[in-house]
TORBATI-296730 format. One line per 10 residues: number of its first residue (from 1); their letters; for each residue x, y, z of N, C-alpha, C. Coordinates in steps of 0.001 Angstrom, whole numbers, always signed. Layout:
! TORBATI-296730
NUM = a = X/Y/Z/X/Y/Z/X/Y/Z; ...
END
This chain:
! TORBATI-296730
1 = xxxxxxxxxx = -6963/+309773/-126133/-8383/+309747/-126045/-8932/+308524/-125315; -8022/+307613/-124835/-8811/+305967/-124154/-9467/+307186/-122563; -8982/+307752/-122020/-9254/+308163/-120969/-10805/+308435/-121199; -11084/+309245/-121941/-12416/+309919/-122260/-13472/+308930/-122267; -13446/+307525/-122975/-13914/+306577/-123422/-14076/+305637/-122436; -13452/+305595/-121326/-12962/+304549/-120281/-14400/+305463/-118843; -13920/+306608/-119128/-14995/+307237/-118544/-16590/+307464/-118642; -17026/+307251/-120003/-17851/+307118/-120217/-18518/+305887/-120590; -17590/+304839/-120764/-18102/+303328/-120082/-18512/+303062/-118618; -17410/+303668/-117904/-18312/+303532/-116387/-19355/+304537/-115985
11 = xxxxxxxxxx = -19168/+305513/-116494/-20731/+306434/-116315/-21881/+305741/-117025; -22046/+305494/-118222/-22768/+304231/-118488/-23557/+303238/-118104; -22281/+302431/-117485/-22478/+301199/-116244/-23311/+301850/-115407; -22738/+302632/-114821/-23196/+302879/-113701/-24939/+303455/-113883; -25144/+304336/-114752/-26465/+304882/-115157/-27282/+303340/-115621; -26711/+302492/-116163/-27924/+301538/-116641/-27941/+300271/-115238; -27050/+300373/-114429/-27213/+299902/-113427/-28298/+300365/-112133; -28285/+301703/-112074/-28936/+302405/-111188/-30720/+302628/-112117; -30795/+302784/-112881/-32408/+302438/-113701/-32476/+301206/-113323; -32002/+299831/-113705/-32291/+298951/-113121/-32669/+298327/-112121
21 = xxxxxxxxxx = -31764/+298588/-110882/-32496/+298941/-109751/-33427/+299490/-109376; -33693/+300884/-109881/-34689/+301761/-109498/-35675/+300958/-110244; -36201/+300574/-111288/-37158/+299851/-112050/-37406/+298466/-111082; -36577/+297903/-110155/-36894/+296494/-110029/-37169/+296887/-108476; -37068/+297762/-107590/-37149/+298221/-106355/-38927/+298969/-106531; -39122/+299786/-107807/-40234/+300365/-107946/-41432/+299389/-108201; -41467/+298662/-109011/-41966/+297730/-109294/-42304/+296568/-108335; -41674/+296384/-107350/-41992/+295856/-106004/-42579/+296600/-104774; -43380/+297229/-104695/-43413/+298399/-103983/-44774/+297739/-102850; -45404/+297095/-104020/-46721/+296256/-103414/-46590/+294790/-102816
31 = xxxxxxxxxx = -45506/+294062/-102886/-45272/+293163/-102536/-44237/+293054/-101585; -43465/+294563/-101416/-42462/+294744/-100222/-43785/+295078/-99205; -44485/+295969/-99517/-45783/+296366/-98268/-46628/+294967/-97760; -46634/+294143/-98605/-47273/+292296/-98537/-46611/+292074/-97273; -44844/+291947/-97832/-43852/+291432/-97029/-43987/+292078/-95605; -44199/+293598/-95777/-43952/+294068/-94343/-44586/+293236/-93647; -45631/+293473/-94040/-47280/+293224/-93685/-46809/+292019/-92441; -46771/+290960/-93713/-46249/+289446/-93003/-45535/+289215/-92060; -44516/+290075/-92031/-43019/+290399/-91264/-43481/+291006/-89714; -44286/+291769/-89975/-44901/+292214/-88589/-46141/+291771/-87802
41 = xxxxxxxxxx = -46915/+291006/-88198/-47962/+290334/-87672/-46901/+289069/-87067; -46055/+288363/-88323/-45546/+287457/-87658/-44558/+287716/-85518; -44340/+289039/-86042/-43413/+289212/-85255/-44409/+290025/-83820; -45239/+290523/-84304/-46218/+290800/-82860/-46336/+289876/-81354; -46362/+290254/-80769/-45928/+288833/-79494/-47645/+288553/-79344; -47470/+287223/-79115/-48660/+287068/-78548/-48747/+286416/-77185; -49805/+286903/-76618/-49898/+286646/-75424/-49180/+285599/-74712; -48408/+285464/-73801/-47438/+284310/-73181/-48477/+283604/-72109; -47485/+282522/-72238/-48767/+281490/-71302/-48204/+281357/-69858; -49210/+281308/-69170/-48846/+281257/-67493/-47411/+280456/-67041
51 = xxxxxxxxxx = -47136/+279577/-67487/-45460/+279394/-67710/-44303/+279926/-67563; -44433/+280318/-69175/-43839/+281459/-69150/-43675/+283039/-68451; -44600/+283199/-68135/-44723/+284511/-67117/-44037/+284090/-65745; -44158/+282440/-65211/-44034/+282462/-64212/-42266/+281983/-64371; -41542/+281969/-65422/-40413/+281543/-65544/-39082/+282529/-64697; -39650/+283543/-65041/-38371/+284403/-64162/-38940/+285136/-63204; -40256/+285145/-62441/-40981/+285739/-61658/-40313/+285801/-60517; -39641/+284948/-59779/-38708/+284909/-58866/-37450/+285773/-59037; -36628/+285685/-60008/-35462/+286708/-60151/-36178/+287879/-59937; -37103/+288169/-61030/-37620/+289631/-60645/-38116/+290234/-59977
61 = xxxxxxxxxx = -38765/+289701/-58798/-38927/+289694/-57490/-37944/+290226/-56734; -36981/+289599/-57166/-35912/+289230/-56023/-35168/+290676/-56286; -34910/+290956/-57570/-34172/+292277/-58276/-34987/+293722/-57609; -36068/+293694/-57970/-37005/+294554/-57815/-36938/+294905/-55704; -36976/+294143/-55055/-37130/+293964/-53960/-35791/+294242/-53526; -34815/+293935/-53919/-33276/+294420/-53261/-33647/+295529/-53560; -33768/+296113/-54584/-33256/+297483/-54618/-34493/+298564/-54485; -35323/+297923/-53354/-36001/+299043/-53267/-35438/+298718/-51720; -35151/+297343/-50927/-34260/+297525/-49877/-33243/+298459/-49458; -32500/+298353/-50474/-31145/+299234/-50634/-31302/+300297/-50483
71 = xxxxxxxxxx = -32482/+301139/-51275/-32522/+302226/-51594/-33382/+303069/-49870; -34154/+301777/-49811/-34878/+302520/-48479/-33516/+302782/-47124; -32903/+301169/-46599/-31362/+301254/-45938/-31031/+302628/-46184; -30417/+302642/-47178/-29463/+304037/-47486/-29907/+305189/-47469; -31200/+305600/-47726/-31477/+306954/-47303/-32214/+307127/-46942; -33045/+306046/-46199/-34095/+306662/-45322/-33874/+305595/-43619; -33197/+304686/-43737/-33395/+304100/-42329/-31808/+304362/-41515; -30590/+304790/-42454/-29476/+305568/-42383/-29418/+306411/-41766; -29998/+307436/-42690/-29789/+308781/-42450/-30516/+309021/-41162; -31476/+307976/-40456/-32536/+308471/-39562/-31944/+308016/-38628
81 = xxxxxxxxxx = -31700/+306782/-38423/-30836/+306523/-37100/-29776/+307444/-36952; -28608/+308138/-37701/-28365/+308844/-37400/-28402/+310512/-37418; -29798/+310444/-36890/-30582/+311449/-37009/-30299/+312583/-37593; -30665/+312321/-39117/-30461/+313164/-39677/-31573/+314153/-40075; -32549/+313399/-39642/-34336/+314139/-40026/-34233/+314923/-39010; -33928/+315242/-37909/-34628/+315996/-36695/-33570/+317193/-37091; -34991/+318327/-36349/-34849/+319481/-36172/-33549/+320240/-36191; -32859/+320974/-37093/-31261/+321540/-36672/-30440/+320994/-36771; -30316/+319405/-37483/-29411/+318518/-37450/-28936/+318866/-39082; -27386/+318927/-39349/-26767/+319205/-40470/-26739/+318584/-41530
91 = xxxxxxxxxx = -27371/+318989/-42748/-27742/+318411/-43806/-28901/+317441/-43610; -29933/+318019/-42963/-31102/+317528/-42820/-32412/+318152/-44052; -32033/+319042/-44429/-33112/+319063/-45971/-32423/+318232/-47175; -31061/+317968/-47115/-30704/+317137/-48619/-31036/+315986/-48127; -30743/+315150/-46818/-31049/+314172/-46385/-32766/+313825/-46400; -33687/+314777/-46217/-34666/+314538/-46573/-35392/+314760/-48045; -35057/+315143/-48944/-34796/+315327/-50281/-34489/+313996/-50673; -33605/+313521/-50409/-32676/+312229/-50734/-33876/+310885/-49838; -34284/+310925/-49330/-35181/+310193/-48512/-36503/+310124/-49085; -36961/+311536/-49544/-38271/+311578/-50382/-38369/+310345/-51539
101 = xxxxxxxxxx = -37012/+311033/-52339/-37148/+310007/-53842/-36240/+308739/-53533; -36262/+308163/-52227/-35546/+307168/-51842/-36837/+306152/-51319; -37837/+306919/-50791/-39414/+306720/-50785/-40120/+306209/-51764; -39663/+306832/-52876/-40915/+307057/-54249/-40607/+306029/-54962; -38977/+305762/-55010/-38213/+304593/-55830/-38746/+303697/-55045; -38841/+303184/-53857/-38972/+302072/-53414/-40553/+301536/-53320; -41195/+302795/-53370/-42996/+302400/-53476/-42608/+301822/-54686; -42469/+302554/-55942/-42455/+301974/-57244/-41570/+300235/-57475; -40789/+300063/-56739/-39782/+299280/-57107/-40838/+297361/-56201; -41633/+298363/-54962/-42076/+297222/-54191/-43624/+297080/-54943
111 = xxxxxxxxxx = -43802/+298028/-55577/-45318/+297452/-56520/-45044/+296355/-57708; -43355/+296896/-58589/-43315/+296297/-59393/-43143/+294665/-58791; -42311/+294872/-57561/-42119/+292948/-56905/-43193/+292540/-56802; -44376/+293161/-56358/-45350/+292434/-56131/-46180/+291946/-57349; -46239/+292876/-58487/-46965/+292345/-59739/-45504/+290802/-59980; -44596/+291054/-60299/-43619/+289729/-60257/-44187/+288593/-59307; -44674/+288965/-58187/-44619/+287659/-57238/-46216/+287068/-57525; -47042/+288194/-58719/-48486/+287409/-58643/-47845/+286358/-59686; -47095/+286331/-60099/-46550/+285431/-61648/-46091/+283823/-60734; -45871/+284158/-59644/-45218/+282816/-58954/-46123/+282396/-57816
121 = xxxxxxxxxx = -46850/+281147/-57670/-47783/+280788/-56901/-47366/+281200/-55234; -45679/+280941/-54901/-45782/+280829/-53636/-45251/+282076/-53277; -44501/+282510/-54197/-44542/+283792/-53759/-45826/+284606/-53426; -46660/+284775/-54538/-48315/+285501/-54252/-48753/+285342/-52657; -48574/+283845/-52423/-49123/+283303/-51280/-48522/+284117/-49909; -47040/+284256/-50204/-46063/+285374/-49111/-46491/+286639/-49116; -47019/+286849/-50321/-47064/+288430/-50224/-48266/+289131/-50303; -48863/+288565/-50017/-50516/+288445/-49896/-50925/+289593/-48906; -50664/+289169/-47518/-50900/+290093/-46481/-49795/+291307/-46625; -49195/+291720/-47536/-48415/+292634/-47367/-49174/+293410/-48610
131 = xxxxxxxxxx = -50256/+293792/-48956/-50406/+294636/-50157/-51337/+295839/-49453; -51844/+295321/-48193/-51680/+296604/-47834/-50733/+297891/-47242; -49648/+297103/-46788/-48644/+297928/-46597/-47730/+298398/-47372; -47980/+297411/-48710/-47089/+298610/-49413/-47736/+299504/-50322; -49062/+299493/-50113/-49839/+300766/-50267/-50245/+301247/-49710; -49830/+301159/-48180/-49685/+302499/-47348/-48528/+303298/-47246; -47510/+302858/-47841/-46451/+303454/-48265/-46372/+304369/-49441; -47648/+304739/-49912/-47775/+305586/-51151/-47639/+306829/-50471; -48203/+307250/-49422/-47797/+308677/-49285/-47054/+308950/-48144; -46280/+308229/-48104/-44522/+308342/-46986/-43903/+309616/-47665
141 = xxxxxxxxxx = -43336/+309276/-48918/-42437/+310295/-49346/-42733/+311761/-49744; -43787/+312053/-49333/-44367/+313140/-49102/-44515/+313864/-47848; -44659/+312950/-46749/-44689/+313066/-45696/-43120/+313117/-45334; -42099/+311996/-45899/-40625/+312578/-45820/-40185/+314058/-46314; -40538/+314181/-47275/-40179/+316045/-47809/-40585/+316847/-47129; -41932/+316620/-46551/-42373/+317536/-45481/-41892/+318131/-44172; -41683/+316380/-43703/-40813/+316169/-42141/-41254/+315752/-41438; -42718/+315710/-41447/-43447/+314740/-41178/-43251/+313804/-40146; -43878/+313566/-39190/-42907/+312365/-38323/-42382/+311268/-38811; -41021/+311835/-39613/-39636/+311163/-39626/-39803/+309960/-38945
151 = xxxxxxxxxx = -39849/+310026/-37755/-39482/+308299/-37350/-40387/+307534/-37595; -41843/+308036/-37528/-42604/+306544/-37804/-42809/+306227/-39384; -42226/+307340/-40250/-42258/+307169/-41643/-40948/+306007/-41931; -40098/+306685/-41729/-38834/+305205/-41783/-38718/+304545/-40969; -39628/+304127/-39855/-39695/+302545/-39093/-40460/+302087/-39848; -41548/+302908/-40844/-42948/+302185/-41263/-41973/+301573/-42879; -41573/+302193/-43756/-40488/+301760/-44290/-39491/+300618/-44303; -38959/+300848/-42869/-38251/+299600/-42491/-38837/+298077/-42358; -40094/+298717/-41742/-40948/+297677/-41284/-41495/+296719/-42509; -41916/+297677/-43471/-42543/+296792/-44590/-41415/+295948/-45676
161 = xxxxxxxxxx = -40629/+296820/-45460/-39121/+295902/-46232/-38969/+294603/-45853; -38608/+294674/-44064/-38287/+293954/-43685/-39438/+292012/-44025; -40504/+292714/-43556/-41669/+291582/-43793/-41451/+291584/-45348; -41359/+292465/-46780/-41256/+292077/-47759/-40024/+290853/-47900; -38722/+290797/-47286/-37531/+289907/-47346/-37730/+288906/-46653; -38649/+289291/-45393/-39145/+287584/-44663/-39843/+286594/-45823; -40705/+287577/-46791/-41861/+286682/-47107/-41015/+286014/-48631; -39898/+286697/-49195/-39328/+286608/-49928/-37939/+284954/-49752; -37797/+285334/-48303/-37252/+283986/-47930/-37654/+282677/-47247; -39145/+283137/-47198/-40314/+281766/-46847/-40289/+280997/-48149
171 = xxxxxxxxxx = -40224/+281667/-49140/-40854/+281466/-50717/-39520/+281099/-51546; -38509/+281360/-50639/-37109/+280306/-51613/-36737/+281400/-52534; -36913/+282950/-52418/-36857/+283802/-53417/-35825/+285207/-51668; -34919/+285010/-51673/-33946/+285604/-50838/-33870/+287107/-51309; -34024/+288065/-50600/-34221/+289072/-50655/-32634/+290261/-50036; -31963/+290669/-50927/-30891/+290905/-50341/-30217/+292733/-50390; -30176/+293351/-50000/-29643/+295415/-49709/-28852/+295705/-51359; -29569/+296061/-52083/-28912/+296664/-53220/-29311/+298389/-53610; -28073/+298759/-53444/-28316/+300074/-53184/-28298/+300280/-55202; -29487/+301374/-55464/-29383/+301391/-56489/-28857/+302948/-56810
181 = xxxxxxxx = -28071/+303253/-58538/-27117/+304234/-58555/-28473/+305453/-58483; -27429/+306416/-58653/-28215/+307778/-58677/-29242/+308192/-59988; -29205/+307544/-60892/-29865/+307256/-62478/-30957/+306473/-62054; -30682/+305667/-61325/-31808/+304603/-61251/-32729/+305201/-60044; -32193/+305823/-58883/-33092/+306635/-57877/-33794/+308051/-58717; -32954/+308813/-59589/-33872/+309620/-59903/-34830/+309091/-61393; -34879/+308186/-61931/-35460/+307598/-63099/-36607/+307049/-62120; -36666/+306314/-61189/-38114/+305331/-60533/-37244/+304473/-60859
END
């Protein structure tokens, strides 16, 4: 009979252990919601100071701006020199497909450099005269899917890259061809 007895000591235990808990977990119910409370106001960010914003403004510049380089290089100033946009030329709709959202990534990728470069005085100062061109680049990749005249869409492309990496290496912030993967071209 110890078996029987041995068993119903730890069922026991265990039952006046688990009320206990439950009684001391219940009973806090208003002062865990206090705690949240505290726990998350503390932890809310608050606004960062011009400093700080301007602390990595340059890397991200620099990140943001390769790889909308890369991405423009590789499928839209590539594929065009070797004319892959014109009329009858083989694999000229995937190539322009691939050029569209090679377009769209790089509008997106050269807006985000530029909000980065308002964070850094001399950068802003480089990239100043370039905000209209890279919002005339908003409706390229539309005009790429279309077919659009192909060449002056990726010289106009080329063109604004290129002055984006000049103004990027006036400003001590080097601008360098990072082709970005296929996740990251179809994500933005």
């Amino acid at each position: 009979m110890p078996v029987p007895i041995r068993r119903l000591f730890v069922a026991l235990t265990l039952c006046c252990a688990l009320l206990a808990g439950g009684t001391a977990c219940g009973s806090a119910t208003t002062d865990a919601t206090e705690d949240t409370a505290a726990v998350m106001a503390a932890a809310t960010p608050s606004p960062s100071t011009t400093a700080q914003r301007q602390k990595l403004a340059k890397t991200r510049f620099v990140a943001n701006a390769s790889l909308a380089a890369g991405a423009t290089y590789q499928w839209i100033v590539k594929p065009w020199k070797a004319g892959k946009f014109k009329k009858g030329a083989s694999g000229r709709r995937f190539a322009l497909v691939k050029a569209g959202l090679a377009g769209a990534f790089a509008y997106n990728r050269l807006k985000a450099a530029k909000r980065n470069a308002e964070g850094d005085p001399t950068l802003s100062k480089a990239l100043a005269p370039l905000t209209a061109g890279i919002d005339s680049l908003k409706d390229l990749p539309s005009k790429l899917r279309k077919g659009d005249s192909t060449d002056a869409t990726a010289n106009s492309f080329d063109d604004i890259i290129n002055k984006v990496k000049d103004a990027g290496k006036s400003a001590g912030a080097e601008v360098t061809d990072k082709v970005p993967s296929a996740g990251q071209l179809a994500g933005g």
